[in-house]
Each structure stands twice: as structure tokens, then as C-alpha cells.
N, C-alpha and C positions, 0 to 999 in steps of 0.2 A: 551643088550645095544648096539647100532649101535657106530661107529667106531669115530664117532662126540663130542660124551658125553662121551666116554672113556677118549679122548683127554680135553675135559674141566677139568674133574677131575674124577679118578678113584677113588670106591667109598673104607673108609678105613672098614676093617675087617665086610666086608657085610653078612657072615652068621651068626659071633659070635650076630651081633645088629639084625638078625631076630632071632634068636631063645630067646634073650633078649624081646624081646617084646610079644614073647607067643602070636602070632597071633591071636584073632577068626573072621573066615572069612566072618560074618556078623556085625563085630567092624568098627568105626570111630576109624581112628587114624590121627597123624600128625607128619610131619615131618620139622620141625622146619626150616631145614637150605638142602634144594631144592637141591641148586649147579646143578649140572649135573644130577641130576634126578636117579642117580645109587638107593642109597635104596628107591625112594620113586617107582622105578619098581619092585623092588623086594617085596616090602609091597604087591601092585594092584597083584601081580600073588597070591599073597596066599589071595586074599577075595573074597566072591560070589559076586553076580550082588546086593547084599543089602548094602554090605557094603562101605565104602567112607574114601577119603583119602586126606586132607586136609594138602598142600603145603604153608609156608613161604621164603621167600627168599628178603631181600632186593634190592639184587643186580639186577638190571632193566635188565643186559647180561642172566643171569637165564630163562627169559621168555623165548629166543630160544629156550630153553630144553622141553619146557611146556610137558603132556602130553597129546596126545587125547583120553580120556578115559572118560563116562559119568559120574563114581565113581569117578572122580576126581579134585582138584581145586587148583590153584595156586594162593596165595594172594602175590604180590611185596610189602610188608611192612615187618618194623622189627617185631623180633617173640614176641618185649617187650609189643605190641598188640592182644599179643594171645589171652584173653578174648574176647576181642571187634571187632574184626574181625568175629570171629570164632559166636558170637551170631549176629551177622550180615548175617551170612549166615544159623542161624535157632539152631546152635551147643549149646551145653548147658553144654553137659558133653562127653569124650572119653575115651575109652578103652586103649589106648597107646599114647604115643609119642618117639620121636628120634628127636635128637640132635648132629650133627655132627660139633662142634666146629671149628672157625679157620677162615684161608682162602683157596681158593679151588685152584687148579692150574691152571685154564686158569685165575683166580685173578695175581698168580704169574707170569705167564707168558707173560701179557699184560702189554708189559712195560709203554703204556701212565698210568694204574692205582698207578703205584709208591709202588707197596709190593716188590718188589725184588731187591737184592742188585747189581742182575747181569746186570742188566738191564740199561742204562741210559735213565730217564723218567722225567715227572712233577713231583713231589713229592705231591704227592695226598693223596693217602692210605684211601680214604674213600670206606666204603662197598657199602652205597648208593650216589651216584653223585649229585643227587636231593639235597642234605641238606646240611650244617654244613660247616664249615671252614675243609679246607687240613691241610697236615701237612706243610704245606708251609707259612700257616698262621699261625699257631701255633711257628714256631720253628722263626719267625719273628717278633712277640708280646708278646710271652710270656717273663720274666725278670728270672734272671741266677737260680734265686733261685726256682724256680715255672718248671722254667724246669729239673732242675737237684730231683727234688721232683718225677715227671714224669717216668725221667730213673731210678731211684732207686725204686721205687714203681713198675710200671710197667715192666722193662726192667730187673731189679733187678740186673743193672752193679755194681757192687763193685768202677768203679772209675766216677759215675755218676756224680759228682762235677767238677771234671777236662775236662768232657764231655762237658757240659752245661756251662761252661765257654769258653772252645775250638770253640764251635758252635755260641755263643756271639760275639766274638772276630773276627770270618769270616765274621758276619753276617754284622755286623759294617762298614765292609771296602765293600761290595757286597752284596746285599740281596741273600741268600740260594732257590733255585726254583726248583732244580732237582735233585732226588734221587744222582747224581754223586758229585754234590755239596755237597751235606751231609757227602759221605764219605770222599771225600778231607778234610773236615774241621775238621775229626779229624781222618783221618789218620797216625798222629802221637802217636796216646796213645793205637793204637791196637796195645795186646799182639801178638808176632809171634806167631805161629801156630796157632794162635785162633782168625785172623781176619775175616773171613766169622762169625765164632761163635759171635763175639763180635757185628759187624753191625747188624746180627739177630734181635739181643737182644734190640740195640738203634731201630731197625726198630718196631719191637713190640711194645716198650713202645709208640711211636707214634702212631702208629696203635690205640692202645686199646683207648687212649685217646682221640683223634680224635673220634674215631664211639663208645666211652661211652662203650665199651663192656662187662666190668664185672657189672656194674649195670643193662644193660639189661637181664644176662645174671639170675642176679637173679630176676628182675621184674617178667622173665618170670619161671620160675621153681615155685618162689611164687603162680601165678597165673595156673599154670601147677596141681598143686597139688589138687586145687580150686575146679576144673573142670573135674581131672580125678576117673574111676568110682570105687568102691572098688575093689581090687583083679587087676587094672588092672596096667602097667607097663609100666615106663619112662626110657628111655636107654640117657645115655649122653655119648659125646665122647671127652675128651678133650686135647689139646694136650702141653699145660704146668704148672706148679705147681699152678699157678694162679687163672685159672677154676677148676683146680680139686680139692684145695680144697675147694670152694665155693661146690663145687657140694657131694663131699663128707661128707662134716660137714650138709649138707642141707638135704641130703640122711639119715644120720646117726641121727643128733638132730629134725630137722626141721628146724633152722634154720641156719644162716651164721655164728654165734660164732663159733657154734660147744661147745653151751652151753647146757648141757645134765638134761633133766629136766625126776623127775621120781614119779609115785605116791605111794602111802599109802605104795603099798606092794615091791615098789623096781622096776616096769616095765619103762622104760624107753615110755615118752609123745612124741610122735612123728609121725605124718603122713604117714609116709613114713616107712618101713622094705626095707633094704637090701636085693635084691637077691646074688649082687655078695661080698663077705668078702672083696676082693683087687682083684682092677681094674685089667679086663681084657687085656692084649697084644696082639702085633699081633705075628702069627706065622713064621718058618724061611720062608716057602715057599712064603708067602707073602710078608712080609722084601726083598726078592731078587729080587721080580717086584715091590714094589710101597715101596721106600723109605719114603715115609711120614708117612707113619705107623708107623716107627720104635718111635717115641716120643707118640703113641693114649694112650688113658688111657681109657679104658671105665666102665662104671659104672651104673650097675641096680637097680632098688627100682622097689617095688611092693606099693599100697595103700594100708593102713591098711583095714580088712575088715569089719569097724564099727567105729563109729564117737564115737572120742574119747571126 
């Protein structure tokens, strides 16, 4: 990876997610969430000249990464179209996929997109620019009760109420437009030692809400499962309790409950087997050059090898 794409985002725990996806080098695979292109180079070095390797990314900055490789193809939509892209381009059924959850660090870094606390920007936070209301609109229109539902749901602040009121109360007298604005307006209810932690967490809950991310996130794993071929494997990476237990209860039942349904003899109905028992971490060596790691959760399934 040249010195370009390191900087957008280094990729997390890149060999533990290829040997999670048990390569075969005349497979289709995909790799959900593009970013800086780190695993989806690492995939293209282990396939022959047959196999193909199909890129989602909605974030339209992604495209500078693109690869030039003939096996390869970069779709700027969300991954909640993975069916429909993917038979658009002839695809029907894959071997693997990967999913690196989140957002990427040249996302963090670019303070006009509004992810970062450090930063003073628009208050933006969408993945894709093209669509949807910011959080600027959101923290503008939405009423005390609907927002504080948001940070507790998403953000999962313990004094989400005090929050969404605090954020009301500014919004009243100034409309709220820039990440710095956010914090000021409730700079007053962060615990010490835990304000970076705590803006985090208000920053998330917006985030997810804005760009819809836990229900894409199962759109897409639902349709993930659809289309991929028996025996072959989906690696997700996720980096707070939210996605992963979506992703875990989805891995383990099939679905989002995490309601465990079993036949005649006791075998548990489910698409999906477990490669990994409990999610993968990253190691120290890597923890002391890419800090972002230190929260990845990662998580493998294999397809059953027979239709249940």
C-alpha cells in the first residue's frame, strides 16, 4: 500500500480478516466498506487472473483509492445494495465477503465532514454527501424526546435526557451548525476525565442515525447470506457493542434476536456456523501503531454446506 492510502486509513487487523475469509484464488469476493483500499489489496494479491473482487464504499473520497486491476470493481453505493449492484454487474453468488465497520480515518480527519470532536467543522457526519439530512438537521428538528431516544439508543449515554435537553435549550437561543457548537452545548454535563469519551458517544449516536447504519447494516448481512456460496466466509469487523451484536446474534441464530431456533434432533436452524467462538482482537504490536484497533471486534461465519 503506497504512503497515500496508509494515511486515509490504515487497514485494522489485516491478516487475522485474510485468513478469516480462506481465500480461493479463482473466488469472487467483496469487500463491503473499500475505505483506503488496504484489505481489498490484500484480497487481489492472493487471486489468479480468474478471480474478481468486487468494492462498496459509499463515501464518493473512496473513489481516489480505486484500484487499477482488470479483477476489480468499485461500486460508490451503500453495501445495503449488495444484491442489486452486484447482479448488475452479472454476480449472482460469492465466495467471501469483509466488512470493516465504522468510520475510516481520513473520515476523522477531514474536519469539513463533522466525525471528529477534535476538529471544528460543519456538523455533517454523513457517510454519503449525496443524500440525507446532516446532523445539523437532525439536532435542529428533531423535539427533546426523539433526540434523547437517539443518544440512549445509539450513543448509549446514561444521562442522554439531560443531553437532549442541554442541546434544545442552545439550539433555541442559536441554531447548533458546527461540530464545536455541539460541544459547547453540553459541555457542561461531561463527566471529567471522560469528556473526549463522552462527546464520542453523543458523536456516534448521531452518526448512526443520520446514515441509518445498523439497519443497513443488517439489510446487508441478510442479503449477504442469500448470495453467498456454501462453505464460503463472511468476516465482519466491528468496532462497538451495537454492530457486534447484530452481527453476532445473526452469525450464531440467523437472525437479529438472537432467537435460537433448533430441529427434531436438537441442531441448532441457522445459515450461518461460527468459525470464530469470540471475536477476534488485535494484537499488542499492532495496538502500539494503529490505535483504532484497540476497540475491532471481529467475527467469522462460514455458510452451512447444504440448504437447510
Amino acid at each position: 500500500m503506497n504512503q497515500e492510502n496508509r494515511e486515509y486509513h490504515r487497514p485494522v487487523m489485516l491478516s487475522e480478516c485474510i485468513e478469516g475469509l480462506d481465500i480461493h484464488p479463482s473466488g469472487v469476493y467483496v469487500d463491503v466498506t473499500f475505505g483506503g483500499g488496504g484489505h481489498s489489496r490484500a484480497i487481489l494479491e492472493r487471486l489468479d487472473e480468474y478471480g474478481r473482487l468486487f468494492a462498496f464504499d459509499r463515501d464518493g473520497d473512496a473513489a481516489g483509492n480505486a484500484i487499477d486491476d482488470p479483477r476489480f470493481c468499485l461500486i460508490n453505493e451503500n453495501f445495503k445494495f449488495l444484491k442489486s449492484f452486484l447482479r448488475l454487474h452479472g454476480v449472482r453468488s460469492i465466495d467471501g465477503l469483509l466488512a470493516d465497520l465504522g468510520i475510516s480515518s481520513h473520515q476523522i480527519d477531514d474536519a469539513e465532514r463533522g466525525f471528529s470532536t477534535r476538529h471544528d467543522g460543519p456538523l455533517d457526519l454523513r457517510m454519503d454527501c449525496r443524500e440525507g439530512g446532516t446532523a445539523a438537521d437532525l439536532v435542529a428538528t428533531a423535539d427533546e424526546k426523539e433526540l434523547a431516544k437517539v443518544l440512549r439508543l445509539y450513543g448509549e449515554l446514561p444521562n442522554a435526557g439531560a443531553m437532549a435537553h442541554a442541546i434544545v435549550v442552545a439550539r433555541d437561543s442559536k441554531a447548533i451548525t458546527t461540530t464545536g457548537e455541539l460541544c459547547n452545548a453540553v459541555a457542561h454535563l461531561l463527566p471529567r476525565g471522560r469528556e473526549n469519551k463522552t462527546l464520542a458517544m453523543l458523536f456516534q449516536a448521531l452518526r448512526i442515525e443520520v446514515n441509518g447504519e445498523l439497519e443497513a447494516l443488517r439489510q446487508m448481512l441478510a442479503q449477504a447470506v442469500e448470495i453467498l456460496k456454501p462453505g464460503g466466509r463472511i468476516c465482519v469487523m466491528s468496532y462497538h457493542s451495537l454492530e457486534d451484536r447484530i452481527v453476532k446474534n445473526f452469525f450464531r441464530t440467523g437472525n437479529f434476536e438472537g432467537e435460537v431456533k433448533k430441529d427434531f434432533f436438537g441442531n441448532v436452524i441457522a445459515p450461518l456456523i461460527p468459525v470464530t467462538r469470540k471475536p477476534v482482537t488485535a494484537g499488542e504490536k499492532e495496538l502500539s501503531v494503529n490505535n483504532r484497533a484497540r476497540s475491532a471486534k471481529l467475527r467469522v461465519a462460514k455458510r452451512v454446506e447444504c440448504e437447510l
